[in-house]
Backbone bond lengths (Angstrom), bond angles and torsions (degrees), N, CA, C in turn:
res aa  C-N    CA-C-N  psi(-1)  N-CA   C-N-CA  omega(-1)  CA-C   N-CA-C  phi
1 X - - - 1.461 - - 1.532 110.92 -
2 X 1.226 113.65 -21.62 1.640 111.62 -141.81 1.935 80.37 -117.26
3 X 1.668 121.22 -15.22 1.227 107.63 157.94 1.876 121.08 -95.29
4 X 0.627 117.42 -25.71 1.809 114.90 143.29 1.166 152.37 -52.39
5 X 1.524 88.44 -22.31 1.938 120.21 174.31 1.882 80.21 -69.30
6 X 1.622 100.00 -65.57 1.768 95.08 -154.38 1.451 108.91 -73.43
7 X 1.408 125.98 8.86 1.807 123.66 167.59 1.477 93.99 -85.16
8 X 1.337 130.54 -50.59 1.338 128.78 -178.25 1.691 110.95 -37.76
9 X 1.481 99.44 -60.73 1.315 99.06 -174.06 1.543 121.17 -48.06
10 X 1.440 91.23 -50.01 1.399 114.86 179.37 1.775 113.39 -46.41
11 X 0.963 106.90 -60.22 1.191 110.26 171.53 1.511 133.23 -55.86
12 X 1.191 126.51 -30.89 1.569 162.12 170.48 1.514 94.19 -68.41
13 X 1.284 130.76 -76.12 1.460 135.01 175.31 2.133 111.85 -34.31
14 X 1.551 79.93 -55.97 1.252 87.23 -164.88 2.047 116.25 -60.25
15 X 1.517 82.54 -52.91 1.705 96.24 168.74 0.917 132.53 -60.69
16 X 1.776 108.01 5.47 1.759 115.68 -168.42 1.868 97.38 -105.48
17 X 1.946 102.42 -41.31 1.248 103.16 -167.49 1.265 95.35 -73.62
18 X 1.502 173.19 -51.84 1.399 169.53 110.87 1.435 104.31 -4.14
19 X 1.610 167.95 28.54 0.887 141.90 99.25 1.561 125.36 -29.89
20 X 1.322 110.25 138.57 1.496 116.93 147.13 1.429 143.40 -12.12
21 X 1.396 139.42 39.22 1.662 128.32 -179.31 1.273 115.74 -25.58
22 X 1.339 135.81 -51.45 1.033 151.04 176.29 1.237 135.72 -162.63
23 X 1.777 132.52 -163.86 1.104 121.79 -154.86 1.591 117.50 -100.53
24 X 1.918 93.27 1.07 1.581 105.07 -163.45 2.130 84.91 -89.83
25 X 1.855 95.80 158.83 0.929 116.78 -171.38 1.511 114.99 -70.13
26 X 0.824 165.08 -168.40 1.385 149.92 134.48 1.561 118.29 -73.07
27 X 0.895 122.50 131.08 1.690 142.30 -158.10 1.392 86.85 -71.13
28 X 1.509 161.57 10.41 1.456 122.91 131.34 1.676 119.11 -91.91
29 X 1.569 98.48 15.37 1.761 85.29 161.07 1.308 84.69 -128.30
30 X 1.584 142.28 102.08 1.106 175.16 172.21 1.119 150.15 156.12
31 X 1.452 122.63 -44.89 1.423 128.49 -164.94 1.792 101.60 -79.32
32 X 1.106 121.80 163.93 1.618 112.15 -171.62 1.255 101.23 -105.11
33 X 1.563 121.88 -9.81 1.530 124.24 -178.38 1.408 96.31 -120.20
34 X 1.390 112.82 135.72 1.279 128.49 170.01 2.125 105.61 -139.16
35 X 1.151 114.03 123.08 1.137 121.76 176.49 1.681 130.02 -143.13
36 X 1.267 109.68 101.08 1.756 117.74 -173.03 1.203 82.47 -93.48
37 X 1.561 88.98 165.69 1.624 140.68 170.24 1.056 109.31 -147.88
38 X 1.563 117.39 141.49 2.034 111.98 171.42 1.510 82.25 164.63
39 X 1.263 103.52 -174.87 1.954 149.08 -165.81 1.274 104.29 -104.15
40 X 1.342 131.81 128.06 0.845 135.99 163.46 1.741 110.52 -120.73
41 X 1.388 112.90 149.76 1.549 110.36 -150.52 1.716 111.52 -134.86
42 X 1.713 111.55 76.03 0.855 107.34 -132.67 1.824 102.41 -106.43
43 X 1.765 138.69 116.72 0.532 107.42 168.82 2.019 129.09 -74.64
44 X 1.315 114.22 -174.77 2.071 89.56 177.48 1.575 104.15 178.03
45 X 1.325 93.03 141.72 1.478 102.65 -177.33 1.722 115.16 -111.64
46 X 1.421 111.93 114.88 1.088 137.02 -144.77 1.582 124.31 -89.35
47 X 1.445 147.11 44.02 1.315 129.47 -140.67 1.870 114.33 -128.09
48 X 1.495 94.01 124.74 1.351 91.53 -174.25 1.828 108.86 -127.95
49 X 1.444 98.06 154.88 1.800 105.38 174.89 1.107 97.62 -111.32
50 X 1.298 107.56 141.90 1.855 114.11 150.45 1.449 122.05 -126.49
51 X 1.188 104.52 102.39 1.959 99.93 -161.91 1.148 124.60 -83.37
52 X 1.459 119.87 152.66 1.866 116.22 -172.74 1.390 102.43 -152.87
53 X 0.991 103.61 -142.33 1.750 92.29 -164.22 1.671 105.29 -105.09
54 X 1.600 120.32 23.23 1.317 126.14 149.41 1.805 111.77 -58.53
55 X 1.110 113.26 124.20 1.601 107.67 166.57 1.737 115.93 -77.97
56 X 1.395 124.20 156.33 1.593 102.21 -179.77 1.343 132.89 74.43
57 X 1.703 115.84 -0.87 1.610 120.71 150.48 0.694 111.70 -8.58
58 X 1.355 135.96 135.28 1.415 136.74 159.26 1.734 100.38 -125.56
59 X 1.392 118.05 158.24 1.110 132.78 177.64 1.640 136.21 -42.31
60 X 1.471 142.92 111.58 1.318 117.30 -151.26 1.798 78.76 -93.58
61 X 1.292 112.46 143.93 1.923 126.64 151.22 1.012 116.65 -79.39
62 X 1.428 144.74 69.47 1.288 128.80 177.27 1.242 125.07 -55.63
63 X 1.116 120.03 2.37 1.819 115.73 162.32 1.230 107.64 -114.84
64 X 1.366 145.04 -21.00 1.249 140.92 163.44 1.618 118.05 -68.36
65 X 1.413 100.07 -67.13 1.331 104.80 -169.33 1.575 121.22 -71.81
66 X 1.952 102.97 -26.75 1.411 110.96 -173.64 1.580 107.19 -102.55
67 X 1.705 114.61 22.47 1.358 102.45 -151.61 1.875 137.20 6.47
68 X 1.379 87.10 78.33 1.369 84.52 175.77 1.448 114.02 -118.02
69 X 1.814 121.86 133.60 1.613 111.58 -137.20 1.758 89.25 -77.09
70 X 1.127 99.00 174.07 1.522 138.59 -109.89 1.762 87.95 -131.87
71 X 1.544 133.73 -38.73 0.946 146.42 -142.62 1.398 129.59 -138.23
72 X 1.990 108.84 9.30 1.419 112.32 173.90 1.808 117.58 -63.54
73 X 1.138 93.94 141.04 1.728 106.90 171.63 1.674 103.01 -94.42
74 X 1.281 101.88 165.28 1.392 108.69 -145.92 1.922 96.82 -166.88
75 X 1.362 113.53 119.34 1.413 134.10 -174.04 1.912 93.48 -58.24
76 X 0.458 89.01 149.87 1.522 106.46 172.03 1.691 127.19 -150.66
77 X 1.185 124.87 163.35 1.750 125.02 -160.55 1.604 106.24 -168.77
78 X 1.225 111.64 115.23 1.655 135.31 144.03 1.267 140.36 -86.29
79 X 1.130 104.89 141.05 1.434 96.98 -165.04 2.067 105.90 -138.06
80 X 1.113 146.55 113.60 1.009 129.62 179.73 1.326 125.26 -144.03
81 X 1.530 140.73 140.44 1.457 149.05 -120.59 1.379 105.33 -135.90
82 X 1.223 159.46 85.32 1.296 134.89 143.21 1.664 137.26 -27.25
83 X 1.615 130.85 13.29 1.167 130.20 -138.24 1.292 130.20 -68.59
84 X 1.445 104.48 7.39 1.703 108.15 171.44 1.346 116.83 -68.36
85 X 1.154 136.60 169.08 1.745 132.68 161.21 1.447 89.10 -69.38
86 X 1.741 151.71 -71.52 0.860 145.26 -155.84 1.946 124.47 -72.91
87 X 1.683 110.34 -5.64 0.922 116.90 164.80 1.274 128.54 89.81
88 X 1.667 102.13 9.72 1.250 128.40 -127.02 1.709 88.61 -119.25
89 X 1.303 105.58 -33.98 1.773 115.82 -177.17 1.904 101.42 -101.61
90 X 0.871 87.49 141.58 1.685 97.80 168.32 1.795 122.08 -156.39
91 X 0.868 122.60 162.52 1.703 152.79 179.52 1.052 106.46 -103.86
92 X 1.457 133.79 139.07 1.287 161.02 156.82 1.506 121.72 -103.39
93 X 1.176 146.06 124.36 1.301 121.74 144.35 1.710 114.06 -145.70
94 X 1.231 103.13 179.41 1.643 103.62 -161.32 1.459 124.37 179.76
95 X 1.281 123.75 117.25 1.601 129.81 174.64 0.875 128.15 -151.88
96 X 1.721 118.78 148.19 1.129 129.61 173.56 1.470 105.15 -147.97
97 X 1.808 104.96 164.59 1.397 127.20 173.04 1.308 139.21 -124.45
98 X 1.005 115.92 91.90 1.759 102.17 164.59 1.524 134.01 -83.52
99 X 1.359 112.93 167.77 1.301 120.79 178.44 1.726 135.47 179.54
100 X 0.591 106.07 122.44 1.688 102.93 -169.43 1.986 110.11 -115.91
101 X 1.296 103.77 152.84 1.689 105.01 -178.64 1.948 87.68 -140.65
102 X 1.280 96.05 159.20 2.020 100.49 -157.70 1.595 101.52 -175.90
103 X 1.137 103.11 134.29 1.693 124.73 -167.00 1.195 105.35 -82.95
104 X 1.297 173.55 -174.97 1.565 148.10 -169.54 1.672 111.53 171.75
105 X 1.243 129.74 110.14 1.781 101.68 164.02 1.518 95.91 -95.30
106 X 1.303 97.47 147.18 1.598 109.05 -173.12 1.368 96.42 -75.23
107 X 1.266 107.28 126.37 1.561 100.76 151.29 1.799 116.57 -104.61
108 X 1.308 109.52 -5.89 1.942 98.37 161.27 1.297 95.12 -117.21
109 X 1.430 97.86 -177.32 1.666 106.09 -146.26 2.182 85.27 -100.08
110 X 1.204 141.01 150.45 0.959 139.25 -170.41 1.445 113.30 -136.55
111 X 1.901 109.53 121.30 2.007 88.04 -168.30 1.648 68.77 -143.96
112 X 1.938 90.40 140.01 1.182 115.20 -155.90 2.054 84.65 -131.06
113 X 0.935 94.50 119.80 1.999 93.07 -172.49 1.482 92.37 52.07
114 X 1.823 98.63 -131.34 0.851 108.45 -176.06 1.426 129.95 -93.58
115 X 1.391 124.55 8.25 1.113 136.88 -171.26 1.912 96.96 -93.74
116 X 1.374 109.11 146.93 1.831 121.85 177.96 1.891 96.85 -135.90
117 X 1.249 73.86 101.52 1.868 97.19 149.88 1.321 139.84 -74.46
118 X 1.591 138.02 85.64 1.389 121.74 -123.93 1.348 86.66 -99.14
119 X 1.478 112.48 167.07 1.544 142.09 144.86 2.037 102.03 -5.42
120 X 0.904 116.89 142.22 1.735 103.10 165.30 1.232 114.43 90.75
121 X 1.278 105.18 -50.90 1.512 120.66 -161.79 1.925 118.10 -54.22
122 X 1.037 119.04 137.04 1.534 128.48 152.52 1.473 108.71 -41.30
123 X 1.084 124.79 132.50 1.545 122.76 139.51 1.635 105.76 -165.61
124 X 1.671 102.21 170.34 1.628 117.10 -171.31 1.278 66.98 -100.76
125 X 1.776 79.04 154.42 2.447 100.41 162.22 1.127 83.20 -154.96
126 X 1.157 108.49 132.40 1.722 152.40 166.81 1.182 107.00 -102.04
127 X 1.106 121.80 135.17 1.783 139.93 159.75 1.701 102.61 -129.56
128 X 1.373 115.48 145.31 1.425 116.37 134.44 1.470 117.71 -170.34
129 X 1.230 131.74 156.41 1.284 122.59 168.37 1.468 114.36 -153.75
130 X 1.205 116.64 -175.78 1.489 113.81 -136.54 1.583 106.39 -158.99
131 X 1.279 116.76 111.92 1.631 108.88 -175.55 1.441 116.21 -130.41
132 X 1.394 98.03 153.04 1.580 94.51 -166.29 1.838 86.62 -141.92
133 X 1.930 92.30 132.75 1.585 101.03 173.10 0.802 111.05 -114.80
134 X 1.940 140.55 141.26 0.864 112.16 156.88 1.987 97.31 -131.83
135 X 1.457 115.56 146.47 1.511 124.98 -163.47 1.218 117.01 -120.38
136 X 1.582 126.49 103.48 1.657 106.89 -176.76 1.643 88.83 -100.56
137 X 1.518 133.61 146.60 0.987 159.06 -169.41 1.726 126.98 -157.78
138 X 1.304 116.26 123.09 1.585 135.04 147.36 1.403 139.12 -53.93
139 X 1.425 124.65 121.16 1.125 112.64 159.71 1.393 128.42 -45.44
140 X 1.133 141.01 152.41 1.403 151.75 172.07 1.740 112.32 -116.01
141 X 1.022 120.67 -36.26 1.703 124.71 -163.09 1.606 83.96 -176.22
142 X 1.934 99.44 130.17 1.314 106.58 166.68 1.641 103.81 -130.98
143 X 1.423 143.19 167.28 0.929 147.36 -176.45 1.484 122.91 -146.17
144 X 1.556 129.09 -159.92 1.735 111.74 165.44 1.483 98.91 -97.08
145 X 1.744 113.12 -18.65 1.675 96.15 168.87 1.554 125.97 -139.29
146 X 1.723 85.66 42.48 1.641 90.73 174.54 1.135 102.52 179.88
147 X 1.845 113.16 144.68 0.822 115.56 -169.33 1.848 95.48 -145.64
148 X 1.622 101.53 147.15 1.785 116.36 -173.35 1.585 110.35 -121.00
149 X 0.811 121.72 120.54 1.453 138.65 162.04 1.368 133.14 -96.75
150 X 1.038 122.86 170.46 1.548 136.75 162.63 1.971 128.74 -161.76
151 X 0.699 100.85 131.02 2.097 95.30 -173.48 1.767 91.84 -132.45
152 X 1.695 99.65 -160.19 1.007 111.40 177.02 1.822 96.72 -154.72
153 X 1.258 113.30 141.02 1.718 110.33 -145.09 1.816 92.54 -131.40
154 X 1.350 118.36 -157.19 1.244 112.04 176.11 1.677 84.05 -177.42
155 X 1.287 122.47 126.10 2.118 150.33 178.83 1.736 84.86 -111.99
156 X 1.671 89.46 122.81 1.010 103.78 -174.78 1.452 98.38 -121.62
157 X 1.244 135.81 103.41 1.560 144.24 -165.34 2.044 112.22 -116.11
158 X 1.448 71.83 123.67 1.852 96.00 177.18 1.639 96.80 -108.78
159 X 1.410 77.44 131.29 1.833 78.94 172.21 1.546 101.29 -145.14
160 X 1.809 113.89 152.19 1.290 95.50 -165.52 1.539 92.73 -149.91
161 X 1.300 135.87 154.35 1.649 119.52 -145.78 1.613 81.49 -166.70
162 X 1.790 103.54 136.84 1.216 99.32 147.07 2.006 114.87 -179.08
163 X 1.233 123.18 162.24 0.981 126.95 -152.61 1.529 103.14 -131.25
164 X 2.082 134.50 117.15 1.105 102.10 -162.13 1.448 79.69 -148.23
165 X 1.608 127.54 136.23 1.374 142.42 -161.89 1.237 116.87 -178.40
166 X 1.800 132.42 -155.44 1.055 139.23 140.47 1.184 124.61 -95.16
167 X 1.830 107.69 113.12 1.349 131.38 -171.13 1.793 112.50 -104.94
168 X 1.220 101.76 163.63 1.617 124.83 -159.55 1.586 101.31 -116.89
169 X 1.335 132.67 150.19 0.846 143.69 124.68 1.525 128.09 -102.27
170 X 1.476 116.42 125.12 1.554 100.04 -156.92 1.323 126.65 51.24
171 X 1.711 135.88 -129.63 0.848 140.70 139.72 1.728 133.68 -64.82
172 X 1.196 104.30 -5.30 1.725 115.32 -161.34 1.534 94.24 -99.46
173 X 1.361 120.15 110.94 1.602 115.71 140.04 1.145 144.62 -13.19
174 X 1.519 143.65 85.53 1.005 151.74 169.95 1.549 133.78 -78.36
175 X 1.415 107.38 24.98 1.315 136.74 -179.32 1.206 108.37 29.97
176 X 1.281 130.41 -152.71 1.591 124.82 -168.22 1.024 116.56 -56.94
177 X 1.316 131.95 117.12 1.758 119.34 157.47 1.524 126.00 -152.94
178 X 1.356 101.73 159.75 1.260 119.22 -133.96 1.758 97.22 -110.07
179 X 1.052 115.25 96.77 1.738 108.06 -172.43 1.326 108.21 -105.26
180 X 1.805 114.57 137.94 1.938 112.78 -169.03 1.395 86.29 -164.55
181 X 1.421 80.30 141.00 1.744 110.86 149.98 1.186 131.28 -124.60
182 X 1.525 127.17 157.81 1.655 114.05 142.60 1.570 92.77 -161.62
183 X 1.472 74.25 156.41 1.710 107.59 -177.21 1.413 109.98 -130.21
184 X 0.988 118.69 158.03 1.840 151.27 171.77 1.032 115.56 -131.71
185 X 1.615 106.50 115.11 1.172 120.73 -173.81 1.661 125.83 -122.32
186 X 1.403 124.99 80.92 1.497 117.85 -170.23 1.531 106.81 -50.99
187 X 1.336 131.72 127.26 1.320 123.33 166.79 1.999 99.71 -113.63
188 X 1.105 118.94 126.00 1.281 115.15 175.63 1.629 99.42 -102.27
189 X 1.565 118.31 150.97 1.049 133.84 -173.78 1.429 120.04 -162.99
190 X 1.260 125.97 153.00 1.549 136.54 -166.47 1.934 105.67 -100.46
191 X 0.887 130.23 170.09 1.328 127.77 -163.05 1.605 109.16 178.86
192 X 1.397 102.34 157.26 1.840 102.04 179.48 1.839 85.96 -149.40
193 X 1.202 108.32 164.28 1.406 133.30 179.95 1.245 116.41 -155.90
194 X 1.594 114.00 136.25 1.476 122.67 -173.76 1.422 92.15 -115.77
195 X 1.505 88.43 168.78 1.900 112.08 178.75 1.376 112.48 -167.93
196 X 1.660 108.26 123.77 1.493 99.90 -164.51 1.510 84.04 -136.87
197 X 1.403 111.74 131.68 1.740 108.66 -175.44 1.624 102.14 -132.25
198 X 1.358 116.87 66.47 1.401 113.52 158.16 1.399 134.09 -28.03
199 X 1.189 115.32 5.26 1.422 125.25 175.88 1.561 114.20 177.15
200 X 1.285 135.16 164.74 1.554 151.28 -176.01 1.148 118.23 -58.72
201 X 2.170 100.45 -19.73 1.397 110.45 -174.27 1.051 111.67 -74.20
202 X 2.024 103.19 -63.80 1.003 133.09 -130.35 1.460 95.99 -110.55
203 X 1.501 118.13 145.96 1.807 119.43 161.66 1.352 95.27 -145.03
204 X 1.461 106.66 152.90 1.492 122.56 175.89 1.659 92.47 -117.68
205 X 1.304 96.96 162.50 1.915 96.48 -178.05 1.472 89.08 -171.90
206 X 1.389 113.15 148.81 1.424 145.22 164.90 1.794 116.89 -144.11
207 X 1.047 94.94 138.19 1.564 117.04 -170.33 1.564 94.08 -126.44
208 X 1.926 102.96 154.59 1.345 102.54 176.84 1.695 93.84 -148.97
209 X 0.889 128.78 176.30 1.576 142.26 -152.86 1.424 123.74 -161.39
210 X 1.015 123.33 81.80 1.837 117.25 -167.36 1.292 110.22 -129.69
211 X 1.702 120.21 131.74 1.425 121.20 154.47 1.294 114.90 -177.03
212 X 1.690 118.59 142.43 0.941 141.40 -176.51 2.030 113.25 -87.75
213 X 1.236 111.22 134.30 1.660 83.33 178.01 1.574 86.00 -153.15
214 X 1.804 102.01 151.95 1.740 115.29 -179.68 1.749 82.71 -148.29
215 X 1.039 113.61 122.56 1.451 143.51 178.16 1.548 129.92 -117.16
216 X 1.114 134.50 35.61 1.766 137.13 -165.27 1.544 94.99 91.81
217 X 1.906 95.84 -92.92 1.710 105.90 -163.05 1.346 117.97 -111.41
218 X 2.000 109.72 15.59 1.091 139.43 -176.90 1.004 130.09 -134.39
219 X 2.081 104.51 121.71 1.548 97.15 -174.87 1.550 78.76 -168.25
220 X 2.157 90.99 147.40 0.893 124.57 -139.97 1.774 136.68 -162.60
221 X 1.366 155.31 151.00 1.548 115.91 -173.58 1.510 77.46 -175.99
222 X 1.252 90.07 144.10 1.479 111.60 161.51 1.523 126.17 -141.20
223 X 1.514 108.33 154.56 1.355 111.14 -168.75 1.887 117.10 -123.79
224 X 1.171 119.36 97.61 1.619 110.99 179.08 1.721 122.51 -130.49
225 X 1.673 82.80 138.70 1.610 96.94 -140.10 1.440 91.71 -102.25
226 X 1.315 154.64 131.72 1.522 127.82 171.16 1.751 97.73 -145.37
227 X 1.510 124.41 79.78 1.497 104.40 140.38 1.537 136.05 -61.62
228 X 1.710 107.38 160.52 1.744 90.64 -172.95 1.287 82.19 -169.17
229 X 1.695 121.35 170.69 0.860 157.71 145.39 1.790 138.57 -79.62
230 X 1.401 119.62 110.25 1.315 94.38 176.82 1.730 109.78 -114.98
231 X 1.101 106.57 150.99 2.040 113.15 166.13 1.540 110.37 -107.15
232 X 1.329 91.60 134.65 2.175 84.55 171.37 1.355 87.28 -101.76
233 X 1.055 98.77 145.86 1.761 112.35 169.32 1.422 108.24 -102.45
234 X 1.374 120.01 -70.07 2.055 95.99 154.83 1.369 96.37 -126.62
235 X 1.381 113.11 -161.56 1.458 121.10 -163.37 1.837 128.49 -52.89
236 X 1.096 99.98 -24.59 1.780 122.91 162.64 0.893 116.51 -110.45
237 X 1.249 144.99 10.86 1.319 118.43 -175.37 1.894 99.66 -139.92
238 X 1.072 128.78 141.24 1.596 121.39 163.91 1.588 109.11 -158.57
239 X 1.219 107.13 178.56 1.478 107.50 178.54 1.309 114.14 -142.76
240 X 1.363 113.05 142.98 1.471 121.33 -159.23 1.888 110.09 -119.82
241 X 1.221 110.55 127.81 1.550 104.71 163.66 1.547 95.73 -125.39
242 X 1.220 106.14 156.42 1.967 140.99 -160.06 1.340 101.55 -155.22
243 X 1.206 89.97 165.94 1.656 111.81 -164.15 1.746 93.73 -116.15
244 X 0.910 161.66 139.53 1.143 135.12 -179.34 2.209 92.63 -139.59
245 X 1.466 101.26 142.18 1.567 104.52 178.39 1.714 94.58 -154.50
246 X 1.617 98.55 109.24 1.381 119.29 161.65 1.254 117.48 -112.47
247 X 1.584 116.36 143.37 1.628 130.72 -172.51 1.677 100.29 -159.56
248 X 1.653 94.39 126.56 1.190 109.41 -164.33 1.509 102.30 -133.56
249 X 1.862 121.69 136.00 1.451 93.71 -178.94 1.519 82.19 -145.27
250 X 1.689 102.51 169.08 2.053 85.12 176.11 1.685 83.03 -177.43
251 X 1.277 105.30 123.61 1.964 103.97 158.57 1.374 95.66 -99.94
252 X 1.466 97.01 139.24 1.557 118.99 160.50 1.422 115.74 -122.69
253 X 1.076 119.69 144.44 1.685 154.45 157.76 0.976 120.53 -117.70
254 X 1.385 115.34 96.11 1.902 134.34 -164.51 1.395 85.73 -155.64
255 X 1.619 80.21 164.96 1.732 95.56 164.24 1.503 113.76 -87.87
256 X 1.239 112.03 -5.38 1.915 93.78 176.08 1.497 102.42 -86.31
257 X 1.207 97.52 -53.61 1.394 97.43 178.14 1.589 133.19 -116.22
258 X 1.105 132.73 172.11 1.798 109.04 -177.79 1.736 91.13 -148.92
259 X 1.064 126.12 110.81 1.561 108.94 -173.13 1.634 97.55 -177.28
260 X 1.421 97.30 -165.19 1.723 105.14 160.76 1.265 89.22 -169.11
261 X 2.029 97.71 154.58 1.632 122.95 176.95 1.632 109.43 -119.99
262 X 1.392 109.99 135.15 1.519 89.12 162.90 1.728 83.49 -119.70
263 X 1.549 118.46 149.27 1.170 133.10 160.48 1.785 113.28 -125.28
264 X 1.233 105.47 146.04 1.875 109.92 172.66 1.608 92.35 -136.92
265 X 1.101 107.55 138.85 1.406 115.17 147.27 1.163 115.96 -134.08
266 X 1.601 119.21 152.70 1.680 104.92 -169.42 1.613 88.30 -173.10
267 X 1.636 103.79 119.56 1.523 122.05 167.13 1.202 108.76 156.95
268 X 1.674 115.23 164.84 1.014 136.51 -152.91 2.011 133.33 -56.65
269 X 0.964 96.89 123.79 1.420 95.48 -170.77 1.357 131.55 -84.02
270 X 1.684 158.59 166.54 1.487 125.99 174.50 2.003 79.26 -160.45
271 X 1.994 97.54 115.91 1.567 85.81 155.63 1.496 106.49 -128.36
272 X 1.747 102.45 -171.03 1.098 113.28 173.98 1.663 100.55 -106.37
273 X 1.172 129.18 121.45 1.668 135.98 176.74 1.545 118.53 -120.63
274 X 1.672 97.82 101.58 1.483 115.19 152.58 1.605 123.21 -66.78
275 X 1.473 111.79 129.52 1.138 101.32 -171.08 1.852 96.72 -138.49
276 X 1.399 116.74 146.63 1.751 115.69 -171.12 1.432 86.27 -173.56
C-alpha cells in the first residue's frame, strides 16, 4: 500500500510540474529573437598530421602525447532570428574556442615535416581552435507544442597547431625551432532540429548536424549532435543546459597547409537565454 501511496504521489508531482500554465506557447516556438550566453565544458580528443617529406607520418595527439588538459571550459554564444513575417524562415549562429599552450618533456619522439623532436626533449605545444556556425533553416511541421525544421548551414573551423623546442633533422641538430600551422576550413552542411514544449515552462530540443565534403584537394565531414533542455524563468529570461558532441575531420593538400585533423569535443553545456 505504502509503495503505491508513493507512485501516486509520484505521479501527481510529476503531472503537475509538466502541466499546462497556460494557453501561450512557450517562447522558443515564438519569439523571433532568441539569444544565449554560457560555458560550455568540453571534454576532446585532439589529432593532427602535418606532412613533409618523412614517409610514415603518423598522427600527432595533442592531448595524449603532448599532455595537453583534456578539460578547458570555454565562453560560448547563440544567437537566433525568426526573420520571415510568417516565422517560418530563421538564422542561426554560434561560436566558440578552445585552446591550451603547456611546457612538456616528450616522452614519444615527435616529427612535424621535416623537423624530429626527440624522446627527452623540452618543447612548448600549443593547440587551439575556433568555430563559427552559422544556419539558415525552415519550418517543416509546427504545432501548440512542437515544432520540426530543417536548413542547410555552413561550420566554419580555424584550427591552429604547433610544436616549439630543440629539433633534429635526421641525426643533425637543427637548433631551436619553432613548427606551426593553421588552417580554415568552411565545412557546409544540412541539419534538422526538434522542439517539443509540453508546457510554457518547459522545452526539450535536439539539433543534428551532418556532412560529408571532397573538394579538388579537400575533403572532409563533420558530425554535431546537441540534445538539451530549456526552463523560462519568466517571460524573457530562461536557462538552458545541452549536451553538446562535435567531430570534425578533413585531409588537406594545399600549399598552406598539407596534413589532416580529426577533432571531437563532446560535453555539457549551461546558458543564460534572452528571448523577445
Amino acid at each position: 500500500m505504502k509503495s503505491i501511496l508513493t507512485i501516486l504521489v509520484f505521479l501527481v508531482t510529476f503531472g503537475s510540474a509538466f502541466s499546462q500554465t497556460g494557453e501561450d506557447k512557450h517562447p522558443l516556438l515564438t519569439d523571433r529573437f532568441i539569444i544565449g550566453a554560457g560555458w560550455y565544458f568540453p571534454t576532446r580528443d585532439i589529432k593532427v598530421e602535418v606532412a613533409g617529406d618523412i614517409e610514415g607520418l603518423e598522427d600527432i595527439d595533442f592531448d595524449e602525447t603532448l599532455g595537453l588538459s583534456q578539460g578547458d571550459n570555454t565562453f560560448n554564444f547563440v544567437f537566433f532570428w525568426r526573420f520571415s513575417k510568417n516565422k517560418f524562415w530563421s538564422v542561426r549562429g554560434e561560436s566558440f574556442s578552445v585552446g591550451s599552450t603547456r611546457n612538456v618533456i616528450l616522452d614519444e619522439e615527435i616529427e612535424w615535416e621535416d623537423i624530429t623532436y626527440p624522446v627527452g626533449g623540452e618543447a612548448e605545444v600549443s593547440f587551439g581552435v575556433a568555430l563559427y556556425r552559422v544556419f539558415f533553416g525552415r519550418v517543416i511541421s509546427s504545432g501548440q507544442k512542437h515544432e520540426l525544421g530543417g536548413g542547410l548551414g555552413i561550420h566554419g573551423l580555424n584550427v591552429k597547431a604547433s610544436v616549439e623546442g630543440e629539433g633534429f633533422v635526421g641525426d643533425t641538430s637543427a637548433g631551436f625551432e619553432r613548427s606551426e600551422t593553421e588552417a580554415f576550413l568552411p565545412l557546409p552542411n544540412i541539419g534538422f532540429w526538434y522542439t517539443w514544449a509540453p508546457t510554457d515552462k518547459w522545452a526539450f530540443s535536439a539539433n543534428l548536424d551532418w556532412f560529408g565534403i571532397k573538394i579538388d584537394n579537400i575533403s572532409g565531414g563533420l558530425w554535431n549532435v546537441s540534445p538539451g533542455v530549456t526552463y523560462q524563468i519568466i517571460r524573457n529570461l530562461g536557462v538552458n543546459l545541452n549536451y553538446e558532441f562535435m567531430n570534425f575531420n578533413a585531409d588537406i593538400d594545399g600549399t598552406d597547409f598539407r596534413g589532416s585533423f580529426d577533432l571531437t569535443f563532446s560535453g555539457p553545456s549551461i546558458r543564460v537565454m534572452g528571448n523577445f
